[in-house]
Biotite code that builds the C-alpha atoms (Angstrom):
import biotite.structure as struc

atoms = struc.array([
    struc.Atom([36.418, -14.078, -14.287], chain_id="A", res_id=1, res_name="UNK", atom_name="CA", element="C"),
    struc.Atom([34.189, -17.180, -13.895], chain_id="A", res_id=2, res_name="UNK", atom_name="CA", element="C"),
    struc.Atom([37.316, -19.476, -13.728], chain_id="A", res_id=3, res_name="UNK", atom_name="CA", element="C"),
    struc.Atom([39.122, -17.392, -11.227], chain_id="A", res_id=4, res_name="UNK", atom_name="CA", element="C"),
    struc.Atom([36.367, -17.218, -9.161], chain_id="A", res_id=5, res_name="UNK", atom_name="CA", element="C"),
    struc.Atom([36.387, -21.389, -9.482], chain_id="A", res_id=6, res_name="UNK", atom_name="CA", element="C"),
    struc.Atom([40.230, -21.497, -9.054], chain_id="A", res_id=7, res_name="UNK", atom_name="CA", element="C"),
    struc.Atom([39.675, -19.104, -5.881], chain_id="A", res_id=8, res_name="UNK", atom_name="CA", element="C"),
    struc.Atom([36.978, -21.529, -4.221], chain_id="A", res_id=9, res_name="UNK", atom_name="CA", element="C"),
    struc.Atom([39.158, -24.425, -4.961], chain_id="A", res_id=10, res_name="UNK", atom_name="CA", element="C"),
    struc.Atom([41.781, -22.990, -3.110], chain_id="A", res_id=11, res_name="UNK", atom_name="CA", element="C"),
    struc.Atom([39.698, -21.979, -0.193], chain_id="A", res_id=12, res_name="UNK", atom_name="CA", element="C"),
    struc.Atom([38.378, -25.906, -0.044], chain_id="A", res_id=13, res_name="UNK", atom_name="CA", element="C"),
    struc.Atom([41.649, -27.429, -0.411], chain_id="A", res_id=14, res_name="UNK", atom_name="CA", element="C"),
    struc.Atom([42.691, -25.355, 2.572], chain_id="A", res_id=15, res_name="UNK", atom_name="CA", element="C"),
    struc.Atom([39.663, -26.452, 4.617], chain_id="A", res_id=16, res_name="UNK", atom_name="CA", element="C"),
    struc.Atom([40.098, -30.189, 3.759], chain_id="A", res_id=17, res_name="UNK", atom_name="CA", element="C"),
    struc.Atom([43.616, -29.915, 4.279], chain_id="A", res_id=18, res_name="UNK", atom_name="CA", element="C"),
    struc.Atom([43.161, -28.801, 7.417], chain_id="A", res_id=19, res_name="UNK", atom_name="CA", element="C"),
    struc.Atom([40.827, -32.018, 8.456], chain_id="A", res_id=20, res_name="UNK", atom_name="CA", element="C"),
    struc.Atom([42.575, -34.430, 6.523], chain_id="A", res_id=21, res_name="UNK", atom_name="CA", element="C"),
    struc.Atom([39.749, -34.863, 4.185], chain_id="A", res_id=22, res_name="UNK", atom_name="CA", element="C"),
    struc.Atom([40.029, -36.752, 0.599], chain_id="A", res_id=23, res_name="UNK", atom_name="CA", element="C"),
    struc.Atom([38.814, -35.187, -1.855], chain_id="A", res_id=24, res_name="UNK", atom_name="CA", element="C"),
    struc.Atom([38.690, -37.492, -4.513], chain_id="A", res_id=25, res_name="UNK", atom_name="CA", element="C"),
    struc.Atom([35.530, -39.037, -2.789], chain_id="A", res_id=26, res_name="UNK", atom_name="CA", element="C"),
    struc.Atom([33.758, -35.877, -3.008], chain_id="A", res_id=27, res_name="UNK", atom_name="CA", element="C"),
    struc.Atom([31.385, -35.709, -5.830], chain_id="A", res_id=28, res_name="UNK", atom_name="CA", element="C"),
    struc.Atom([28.279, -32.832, -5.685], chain_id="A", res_id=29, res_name="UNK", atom_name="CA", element="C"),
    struc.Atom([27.736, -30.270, -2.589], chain_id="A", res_id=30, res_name="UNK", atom_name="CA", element="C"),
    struc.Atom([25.631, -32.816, 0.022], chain_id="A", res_id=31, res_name="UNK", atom_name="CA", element="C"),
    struc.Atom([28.617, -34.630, -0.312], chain_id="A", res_id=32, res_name="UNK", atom_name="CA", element="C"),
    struc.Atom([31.354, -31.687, 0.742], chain_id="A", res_id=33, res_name="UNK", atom_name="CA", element="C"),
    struc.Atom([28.773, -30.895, 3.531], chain_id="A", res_id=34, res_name="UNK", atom_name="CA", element="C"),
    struc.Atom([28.067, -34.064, 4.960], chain_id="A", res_id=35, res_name="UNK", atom_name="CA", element="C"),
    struc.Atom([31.390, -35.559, 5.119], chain_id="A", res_id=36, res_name="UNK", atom_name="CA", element="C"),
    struc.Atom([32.745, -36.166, 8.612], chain_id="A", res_id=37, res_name="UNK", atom_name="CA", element="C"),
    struc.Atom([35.644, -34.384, 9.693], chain_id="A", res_id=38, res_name="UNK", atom_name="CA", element="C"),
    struc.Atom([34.568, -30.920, 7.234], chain_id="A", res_id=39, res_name="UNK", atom_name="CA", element="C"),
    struc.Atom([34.423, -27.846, 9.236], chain_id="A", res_id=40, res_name="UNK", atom_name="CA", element="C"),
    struc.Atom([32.306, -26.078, 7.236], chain_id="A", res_id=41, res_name="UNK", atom_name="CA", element="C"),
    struc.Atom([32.498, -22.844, 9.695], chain_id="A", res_id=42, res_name="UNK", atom_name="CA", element="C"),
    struc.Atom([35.969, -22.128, 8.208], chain_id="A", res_id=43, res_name="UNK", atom_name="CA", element="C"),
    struc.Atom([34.438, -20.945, 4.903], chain_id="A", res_id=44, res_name="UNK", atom_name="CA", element="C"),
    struc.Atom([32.804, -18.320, 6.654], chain_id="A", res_id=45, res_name="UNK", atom_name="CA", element="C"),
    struc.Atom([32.237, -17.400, 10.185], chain_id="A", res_id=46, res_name="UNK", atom_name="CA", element="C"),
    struc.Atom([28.679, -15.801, 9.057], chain_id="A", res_id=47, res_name="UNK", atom_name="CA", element="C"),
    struc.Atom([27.601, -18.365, 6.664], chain_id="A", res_id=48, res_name="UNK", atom_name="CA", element="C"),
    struc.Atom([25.942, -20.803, 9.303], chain_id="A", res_id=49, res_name="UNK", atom_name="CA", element="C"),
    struc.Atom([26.609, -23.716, 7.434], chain_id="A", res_id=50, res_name="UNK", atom_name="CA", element="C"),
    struc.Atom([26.350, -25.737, 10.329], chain_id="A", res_id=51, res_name="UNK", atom_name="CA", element="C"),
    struc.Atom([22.907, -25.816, 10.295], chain_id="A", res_id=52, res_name="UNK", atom_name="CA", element="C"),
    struc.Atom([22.839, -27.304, 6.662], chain_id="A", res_id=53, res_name="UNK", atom_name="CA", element="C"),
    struc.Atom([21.465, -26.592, 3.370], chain_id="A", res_id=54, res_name="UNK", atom_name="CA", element="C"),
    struc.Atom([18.326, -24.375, 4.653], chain_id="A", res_id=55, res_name="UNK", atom_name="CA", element="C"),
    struc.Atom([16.049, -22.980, 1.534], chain_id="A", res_id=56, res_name="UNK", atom_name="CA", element="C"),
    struc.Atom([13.906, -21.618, 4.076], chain_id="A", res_id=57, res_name="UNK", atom_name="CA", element="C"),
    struc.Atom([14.573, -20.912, 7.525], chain_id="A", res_id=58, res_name="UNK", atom_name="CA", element="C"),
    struc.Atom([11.025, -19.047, 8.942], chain_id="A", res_id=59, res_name="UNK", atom_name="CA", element="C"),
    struc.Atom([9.993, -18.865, 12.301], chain_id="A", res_id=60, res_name="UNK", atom_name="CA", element="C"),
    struc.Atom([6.537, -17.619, 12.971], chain_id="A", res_id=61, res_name="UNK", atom_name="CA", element="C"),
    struc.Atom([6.402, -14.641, 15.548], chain_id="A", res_id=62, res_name="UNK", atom_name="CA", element="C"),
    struc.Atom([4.713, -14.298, 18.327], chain_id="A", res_id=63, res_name="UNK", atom_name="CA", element="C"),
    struc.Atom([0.495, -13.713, 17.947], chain_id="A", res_id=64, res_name="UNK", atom_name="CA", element="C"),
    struc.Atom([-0.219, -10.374, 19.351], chain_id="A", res_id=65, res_name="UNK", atom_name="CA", element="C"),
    struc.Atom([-0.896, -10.602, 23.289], chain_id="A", res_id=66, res_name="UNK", atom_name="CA", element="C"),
    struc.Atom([-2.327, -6.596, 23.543], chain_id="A", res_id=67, res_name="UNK", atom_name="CA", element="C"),
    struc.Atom([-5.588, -6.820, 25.466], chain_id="A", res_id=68, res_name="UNK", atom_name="CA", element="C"),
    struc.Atom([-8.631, -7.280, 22.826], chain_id="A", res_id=69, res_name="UNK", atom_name="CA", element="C"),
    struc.Atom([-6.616, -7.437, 20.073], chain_id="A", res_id=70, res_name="UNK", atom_name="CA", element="C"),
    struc.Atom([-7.964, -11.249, 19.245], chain_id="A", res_id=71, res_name="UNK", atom_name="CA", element="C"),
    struc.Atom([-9.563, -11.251, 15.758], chain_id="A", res_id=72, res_name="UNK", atom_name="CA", element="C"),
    struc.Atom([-11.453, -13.600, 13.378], chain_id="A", res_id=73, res_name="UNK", atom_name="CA", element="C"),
    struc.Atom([-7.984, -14.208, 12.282], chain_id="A", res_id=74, res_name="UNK", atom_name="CA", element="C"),
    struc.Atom([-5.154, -14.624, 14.379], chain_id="A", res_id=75, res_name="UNK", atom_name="CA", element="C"),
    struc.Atom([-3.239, -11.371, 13.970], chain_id="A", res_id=76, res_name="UNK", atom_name="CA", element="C"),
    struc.Atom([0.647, -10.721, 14.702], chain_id="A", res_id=77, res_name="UNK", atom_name="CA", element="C"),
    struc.Atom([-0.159, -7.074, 15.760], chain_id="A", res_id=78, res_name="UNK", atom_name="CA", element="C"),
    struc.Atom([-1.085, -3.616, 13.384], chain_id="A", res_id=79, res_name="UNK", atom_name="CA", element="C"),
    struc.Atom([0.910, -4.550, 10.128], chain_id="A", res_id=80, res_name="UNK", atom_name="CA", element="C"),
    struc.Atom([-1.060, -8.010, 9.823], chain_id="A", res_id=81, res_name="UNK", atom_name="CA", element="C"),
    struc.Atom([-4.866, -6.133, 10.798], chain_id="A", res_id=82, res_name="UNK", atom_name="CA", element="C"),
    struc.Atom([-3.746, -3.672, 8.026], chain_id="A", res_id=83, res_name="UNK", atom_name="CA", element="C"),
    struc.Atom([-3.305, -5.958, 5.452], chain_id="A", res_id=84, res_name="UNK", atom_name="CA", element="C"),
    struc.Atom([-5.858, -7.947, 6.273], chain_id="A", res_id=85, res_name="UNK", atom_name="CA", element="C"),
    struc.Atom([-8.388, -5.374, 7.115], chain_id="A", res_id=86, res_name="UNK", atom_name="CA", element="C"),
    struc.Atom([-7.742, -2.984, 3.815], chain_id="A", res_id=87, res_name="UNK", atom_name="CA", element="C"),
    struc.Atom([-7.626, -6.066, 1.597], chain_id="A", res_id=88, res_name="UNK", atom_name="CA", element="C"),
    struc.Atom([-11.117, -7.614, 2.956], chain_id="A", res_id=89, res_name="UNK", atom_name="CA", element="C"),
    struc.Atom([-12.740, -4.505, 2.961], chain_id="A", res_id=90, res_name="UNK", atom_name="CA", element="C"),
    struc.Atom([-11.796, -3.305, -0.669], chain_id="A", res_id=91, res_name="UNK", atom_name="CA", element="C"),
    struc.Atom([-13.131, -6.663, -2.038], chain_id="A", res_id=92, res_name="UNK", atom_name="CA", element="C"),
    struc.Atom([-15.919, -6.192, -0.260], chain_id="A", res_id=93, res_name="UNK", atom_name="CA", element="C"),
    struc.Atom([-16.543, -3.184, -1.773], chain_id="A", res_id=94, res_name="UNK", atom_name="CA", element="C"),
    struc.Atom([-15.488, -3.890, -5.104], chain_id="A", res_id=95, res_name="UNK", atom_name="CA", element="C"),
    struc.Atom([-17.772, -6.773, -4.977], chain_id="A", res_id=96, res_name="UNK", atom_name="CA", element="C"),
    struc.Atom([-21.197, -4.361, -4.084], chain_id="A", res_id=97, res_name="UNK", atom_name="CA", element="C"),
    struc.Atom([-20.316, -1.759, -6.020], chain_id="A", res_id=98, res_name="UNK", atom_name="CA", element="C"),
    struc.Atom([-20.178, -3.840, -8.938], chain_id="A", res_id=99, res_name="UNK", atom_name="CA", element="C"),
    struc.Atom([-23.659, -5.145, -7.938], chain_id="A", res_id=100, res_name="UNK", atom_name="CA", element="C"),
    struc.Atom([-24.721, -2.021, -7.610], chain_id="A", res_id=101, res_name="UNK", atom_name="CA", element="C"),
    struc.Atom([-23.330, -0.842, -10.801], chain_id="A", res_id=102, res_name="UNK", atom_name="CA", element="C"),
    struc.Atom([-25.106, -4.181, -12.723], chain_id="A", res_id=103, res_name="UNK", atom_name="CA", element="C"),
    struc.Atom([-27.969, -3.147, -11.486], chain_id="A", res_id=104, res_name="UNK", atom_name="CA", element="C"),
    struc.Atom([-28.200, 0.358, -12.502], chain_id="A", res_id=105, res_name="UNK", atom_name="CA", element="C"),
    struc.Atom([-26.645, -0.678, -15.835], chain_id="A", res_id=106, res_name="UNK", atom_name="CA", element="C"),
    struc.Atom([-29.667, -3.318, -16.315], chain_id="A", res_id=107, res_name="UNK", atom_name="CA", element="C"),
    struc.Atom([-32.263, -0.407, -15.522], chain_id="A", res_id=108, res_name="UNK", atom_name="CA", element="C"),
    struc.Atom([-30.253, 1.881, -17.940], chain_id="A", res_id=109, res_name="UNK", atom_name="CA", element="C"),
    struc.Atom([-30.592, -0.420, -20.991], chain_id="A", res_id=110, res_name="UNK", atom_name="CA", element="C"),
    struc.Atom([-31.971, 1.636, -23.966], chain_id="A", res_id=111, res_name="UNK", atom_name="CA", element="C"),
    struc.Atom([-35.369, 0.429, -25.249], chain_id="A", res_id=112, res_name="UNK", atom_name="CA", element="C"),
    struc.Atom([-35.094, -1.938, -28.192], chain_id="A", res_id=113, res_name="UNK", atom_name="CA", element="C"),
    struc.Atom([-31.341, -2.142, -27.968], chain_id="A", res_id=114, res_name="UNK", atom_name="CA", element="C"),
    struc.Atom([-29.220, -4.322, -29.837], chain_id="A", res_id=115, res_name="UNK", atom_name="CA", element="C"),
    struc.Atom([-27.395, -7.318, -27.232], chain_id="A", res_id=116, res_name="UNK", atom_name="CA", element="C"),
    struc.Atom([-23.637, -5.876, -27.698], chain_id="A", res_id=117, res_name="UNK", atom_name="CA", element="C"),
    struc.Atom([-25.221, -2.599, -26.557], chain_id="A", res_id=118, res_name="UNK", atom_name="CA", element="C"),
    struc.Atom([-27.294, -3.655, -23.557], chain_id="A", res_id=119, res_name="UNK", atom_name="CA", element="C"),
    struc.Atom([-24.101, -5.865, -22.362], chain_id="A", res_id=120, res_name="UNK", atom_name="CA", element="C"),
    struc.Atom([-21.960, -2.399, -22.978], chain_id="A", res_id=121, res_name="UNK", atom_name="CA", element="C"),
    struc.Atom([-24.098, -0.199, -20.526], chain_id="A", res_id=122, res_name="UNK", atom_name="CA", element="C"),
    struc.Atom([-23.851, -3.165, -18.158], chain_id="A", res_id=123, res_name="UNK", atom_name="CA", element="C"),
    struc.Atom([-20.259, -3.495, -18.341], chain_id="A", res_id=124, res_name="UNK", atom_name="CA", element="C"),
    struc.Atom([-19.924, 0.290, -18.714], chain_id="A", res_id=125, res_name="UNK", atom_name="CA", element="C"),
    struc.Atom([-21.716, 0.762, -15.299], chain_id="A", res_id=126, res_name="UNK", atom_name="CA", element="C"),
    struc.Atom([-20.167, -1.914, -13.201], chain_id="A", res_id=127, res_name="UNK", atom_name="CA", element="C"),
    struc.Atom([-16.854, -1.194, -14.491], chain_id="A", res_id=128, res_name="UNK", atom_name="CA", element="C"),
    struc.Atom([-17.431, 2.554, -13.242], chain_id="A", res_id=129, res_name="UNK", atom_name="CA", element="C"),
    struc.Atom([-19.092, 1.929, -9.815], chain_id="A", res_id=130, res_name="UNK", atom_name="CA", element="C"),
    struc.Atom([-17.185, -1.560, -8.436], chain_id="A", res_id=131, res_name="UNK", atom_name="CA", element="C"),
    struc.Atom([-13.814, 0.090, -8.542], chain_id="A", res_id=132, res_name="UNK", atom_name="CA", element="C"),
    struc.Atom([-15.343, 3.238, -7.571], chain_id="A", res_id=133, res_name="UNK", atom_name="CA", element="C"),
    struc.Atom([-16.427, 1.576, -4.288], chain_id="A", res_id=134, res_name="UNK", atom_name="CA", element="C"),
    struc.Atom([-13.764, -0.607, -3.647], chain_id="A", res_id=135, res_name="UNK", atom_name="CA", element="C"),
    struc.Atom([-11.010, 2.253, -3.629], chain_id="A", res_id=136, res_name="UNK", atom_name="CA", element="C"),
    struc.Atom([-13.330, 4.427, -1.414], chain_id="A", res_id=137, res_name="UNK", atom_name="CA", element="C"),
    struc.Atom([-13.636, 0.862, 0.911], chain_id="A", res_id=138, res_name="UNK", atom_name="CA", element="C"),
    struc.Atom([-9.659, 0.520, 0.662], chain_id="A", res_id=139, res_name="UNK", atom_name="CA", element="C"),
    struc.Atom([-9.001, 4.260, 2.193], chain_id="A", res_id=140, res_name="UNK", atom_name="CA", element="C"),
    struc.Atom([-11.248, 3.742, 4.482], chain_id="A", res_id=141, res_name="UNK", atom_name="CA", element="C"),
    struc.Atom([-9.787, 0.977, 5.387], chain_id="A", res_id=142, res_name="UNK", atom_name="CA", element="C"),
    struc.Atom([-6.737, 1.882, 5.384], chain_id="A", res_id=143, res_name="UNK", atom_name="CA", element="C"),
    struc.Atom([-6.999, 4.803, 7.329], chain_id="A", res_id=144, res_name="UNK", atom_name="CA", element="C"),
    struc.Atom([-9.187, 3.409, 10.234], chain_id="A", res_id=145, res_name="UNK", atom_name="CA", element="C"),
    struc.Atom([-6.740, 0.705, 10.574], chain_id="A", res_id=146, res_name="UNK", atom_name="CA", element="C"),
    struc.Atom([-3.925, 3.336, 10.709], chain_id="A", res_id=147, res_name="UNK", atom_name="CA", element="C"),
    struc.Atom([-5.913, 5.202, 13.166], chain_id="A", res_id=148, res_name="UNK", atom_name="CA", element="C"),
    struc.Atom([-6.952, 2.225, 15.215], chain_id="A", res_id=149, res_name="UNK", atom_name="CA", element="C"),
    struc.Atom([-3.745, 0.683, 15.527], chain_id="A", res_id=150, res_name="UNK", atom_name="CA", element="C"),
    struc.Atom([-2.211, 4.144, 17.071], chain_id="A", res_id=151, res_name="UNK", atom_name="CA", element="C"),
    struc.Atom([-4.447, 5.015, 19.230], chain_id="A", res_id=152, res_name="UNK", atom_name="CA", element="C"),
    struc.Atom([-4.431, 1.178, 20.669], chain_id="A", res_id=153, res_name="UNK", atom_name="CA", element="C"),
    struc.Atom([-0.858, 1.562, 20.846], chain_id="A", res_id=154, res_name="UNK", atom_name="CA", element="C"),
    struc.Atom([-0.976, 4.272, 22.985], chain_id="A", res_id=155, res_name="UNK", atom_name="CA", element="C"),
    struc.Atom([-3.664, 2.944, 25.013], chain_id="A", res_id=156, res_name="UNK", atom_name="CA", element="C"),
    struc.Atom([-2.215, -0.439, 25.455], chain_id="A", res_id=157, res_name="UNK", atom_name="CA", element="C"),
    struc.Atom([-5.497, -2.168, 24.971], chain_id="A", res_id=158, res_name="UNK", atom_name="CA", element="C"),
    struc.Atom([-7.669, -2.623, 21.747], chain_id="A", res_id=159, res_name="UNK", atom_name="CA", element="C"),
    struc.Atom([-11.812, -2.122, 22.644], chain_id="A", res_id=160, res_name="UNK", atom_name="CA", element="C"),
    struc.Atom([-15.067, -1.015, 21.198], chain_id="A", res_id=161, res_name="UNK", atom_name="CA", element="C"),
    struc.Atom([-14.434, 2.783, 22.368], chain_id="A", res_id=162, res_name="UNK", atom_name="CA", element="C"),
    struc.Atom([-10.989, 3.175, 20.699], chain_id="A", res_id=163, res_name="UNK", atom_name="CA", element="C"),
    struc.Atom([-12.800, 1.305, 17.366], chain_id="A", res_id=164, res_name="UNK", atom_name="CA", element="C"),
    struc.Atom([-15.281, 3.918, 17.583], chain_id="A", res_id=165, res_name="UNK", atom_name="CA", element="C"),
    struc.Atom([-13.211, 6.931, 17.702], chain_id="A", res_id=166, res_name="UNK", atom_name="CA", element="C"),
    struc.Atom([-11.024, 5.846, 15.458], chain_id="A", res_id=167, res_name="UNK", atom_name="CA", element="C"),
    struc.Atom([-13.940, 5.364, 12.950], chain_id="A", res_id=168, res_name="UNK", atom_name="CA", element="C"),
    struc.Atom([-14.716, 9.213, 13.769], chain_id="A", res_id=169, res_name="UNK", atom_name="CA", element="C"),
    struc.Atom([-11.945, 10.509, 13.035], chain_id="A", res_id=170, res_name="UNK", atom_name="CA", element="C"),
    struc.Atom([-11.559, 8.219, 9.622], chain_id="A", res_id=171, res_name="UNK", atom_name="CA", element="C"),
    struc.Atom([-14.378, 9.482, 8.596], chain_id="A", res_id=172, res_name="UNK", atom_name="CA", element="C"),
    struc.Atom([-14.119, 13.324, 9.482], chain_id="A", res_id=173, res_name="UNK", atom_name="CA", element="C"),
    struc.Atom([-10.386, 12.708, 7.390], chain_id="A", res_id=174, res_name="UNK", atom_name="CA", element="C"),
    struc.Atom([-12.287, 11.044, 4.469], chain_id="A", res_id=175, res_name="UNK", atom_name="CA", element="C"),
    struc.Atom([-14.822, 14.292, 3.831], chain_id="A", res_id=176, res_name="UNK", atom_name="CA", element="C"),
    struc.Atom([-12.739, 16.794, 5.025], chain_id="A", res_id=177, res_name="UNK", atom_name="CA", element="C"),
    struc.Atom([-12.399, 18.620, 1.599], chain_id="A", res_id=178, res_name="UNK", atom_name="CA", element="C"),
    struc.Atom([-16.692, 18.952, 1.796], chain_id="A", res_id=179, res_name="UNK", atom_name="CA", element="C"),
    struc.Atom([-17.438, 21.003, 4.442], chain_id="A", res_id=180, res_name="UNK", atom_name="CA", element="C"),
    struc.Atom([-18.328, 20.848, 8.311], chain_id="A", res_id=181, res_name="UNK", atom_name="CA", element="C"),
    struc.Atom([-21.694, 18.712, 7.487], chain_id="A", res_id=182, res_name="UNK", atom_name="CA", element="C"),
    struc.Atom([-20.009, 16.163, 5.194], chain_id="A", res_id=183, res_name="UNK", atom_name="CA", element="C"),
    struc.Atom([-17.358, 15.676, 7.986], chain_id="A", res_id=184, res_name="UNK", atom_name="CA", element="C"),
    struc.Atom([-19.943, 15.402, 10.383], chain_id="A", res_id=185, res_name="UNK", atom_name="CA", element="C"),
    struc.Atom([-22.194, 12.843, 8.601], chain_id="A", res_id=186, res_name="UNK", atom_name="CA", element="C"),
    struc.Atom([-19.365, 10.430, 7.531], chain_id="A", res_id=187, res_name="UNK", atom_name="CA", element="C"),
    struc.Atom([-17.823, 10.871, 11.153], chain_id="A", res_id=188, res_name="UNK", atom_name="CA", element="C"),
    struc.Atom([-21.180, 8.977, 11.924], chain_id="A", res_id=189, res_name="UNK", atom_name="CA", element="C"),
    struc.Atom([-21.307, 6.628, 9.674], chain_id="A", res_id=190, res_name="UNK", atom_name="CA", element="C"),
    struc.Atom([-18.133, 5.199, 9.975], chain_id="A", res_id=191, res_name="UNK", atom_name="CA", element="C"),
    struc.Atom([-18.236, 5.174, 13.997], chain_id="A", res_id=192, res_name="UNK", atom_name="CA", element="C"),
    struc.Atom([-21.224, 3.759, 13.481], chain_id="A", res_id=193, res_name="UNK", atom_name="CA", element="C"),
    struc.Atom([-20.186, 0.956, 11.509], chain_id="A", res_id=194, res_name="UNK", atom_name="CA", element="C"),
    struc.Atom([-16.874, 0.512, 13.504], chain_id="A", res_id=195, res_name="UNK", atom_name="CA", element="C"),
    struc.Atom([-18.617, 0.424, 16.876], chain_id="A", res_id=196, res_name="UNK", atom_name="CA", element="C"),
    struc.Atom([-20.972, -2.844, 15.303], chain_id="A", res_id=197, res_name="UNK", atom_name="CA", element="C"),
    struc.Atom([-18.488, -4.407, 13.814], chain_id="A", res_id=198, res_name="UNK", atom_name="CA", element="C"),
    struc.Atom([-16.311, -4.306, 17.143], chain_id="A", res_id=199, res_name="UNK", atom_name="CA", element="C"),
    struc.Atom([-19.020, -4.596, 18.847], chain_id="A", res_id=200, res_name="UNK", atom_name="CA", element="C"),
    struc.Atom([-19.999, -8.305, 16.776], chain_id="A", res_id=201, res_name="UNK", atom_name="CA", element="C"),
    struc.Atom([-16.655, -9.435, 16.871], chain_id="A", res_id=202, res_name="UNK", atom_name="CA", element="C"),
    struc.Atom([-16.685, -9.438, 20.544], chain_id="A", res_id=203, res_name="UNK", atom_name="CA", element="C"),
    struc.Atom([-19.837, -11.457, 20.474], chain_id="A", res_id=204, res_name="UNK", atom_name="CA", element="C"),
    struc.Atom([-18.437, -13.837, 18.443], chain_id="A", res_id=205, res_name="UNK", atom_name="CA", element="C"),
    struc.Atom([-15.264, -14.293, 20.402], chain_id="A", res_id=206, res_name="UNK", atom_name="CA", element="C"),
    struc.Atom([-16.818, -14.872, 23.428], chain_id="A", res_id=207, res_name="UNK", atom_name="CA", element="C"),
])
């Protein structure tokens, strides 16, 4: 198979050079087939876009995000880059105080006259059990308000502190919804709350 795959490309060369008058006896790796004058490299394949040469990586960088208030901390490229960004930062962050938080209960939880494996057990126990804890509850938050965010600025055409804020309501209502009316309501406010200050210190920042 290999060799009539070779025998095939061979063919398909020869043809090319041929063509151009090309000697291939001077031809000894690839850069040397591309570069030599008078190859018409296009003939292999209309699609392959040889012409342009050996590319490993041909990237272009597209176009920041021009929506109205949509400038961040870090230039953004439009929803899909704020969503990774956003849900990434936001879980660390929360992995990061939950496992405080856990250390800290752990050290208060420490058994009287306990051995050192078994004091750095309940520590590890503990911060093992609230930093992930945290950080997924973080990430779906994140996620969502992002989601939310990014919809409801696409159908405004402009990103601003009042569209942060309701879309931190309604994350928040979404995240408790399986509590109760007064769960919803609470964590409605929370998260609008922190979404309107965060917005709201971005913009100070930017300016």
């Amino acid at each position: 198979m290999a060799s009539m795959l070779s025998d095939n490309g061979s063919e398909t060369f020869d043809r090319v050079s041929n063509h151009n008058e090309i000697d291939t006896s001077k031809l000894t790796n690839i850069a040397s087939i591309l570069t030599t004058p008078g190859f018409d490299s296009s003939r292999l394949h209309p699609l392959a876009g040889l012409e342009k040469g050996v590319e490993y990586m041909d990237l272009e960088d597209e176009q920041l995000s021009t929506m109205e208030g949509s400038q961040g901390l870090i230039p953004s490229r439009g929803w899909s880059d704020d969503l990774c960004y956003g849900t990434g930062a936001v879980y660390l962050l929360g992995l990061g105080i939950g496992g405080f938080s856990g250390f800290i209960q752990g050290v208060k939880a420490i058994p009287p006259n306990a051995s050192g494996r078994l004091q750095l057990n309940t520590i590890l126990n503990s911060v093992t059990k609230r930093g992930p804890f945290m950080g997924n509850s973080a990430g779906i938050l994140a996620l969502g308000y992002n989601i939310i965010n990014s919809s409801i600025d696409g159908f405004r055409g402009k990103h601003d502190v009042a569209g942060s804020v309701i879309a931190g309501g309604l994350t928040g209502a979404l995240f408790r919804s399986s509590r109760g009316p007064k769960q919803m309501a609470y964590a409605s406010g929370i998260v609008a709350g922190v979404a309107g200050l965060w917005s709201g210190m971005k913009d100070k920042i930017l300016e």
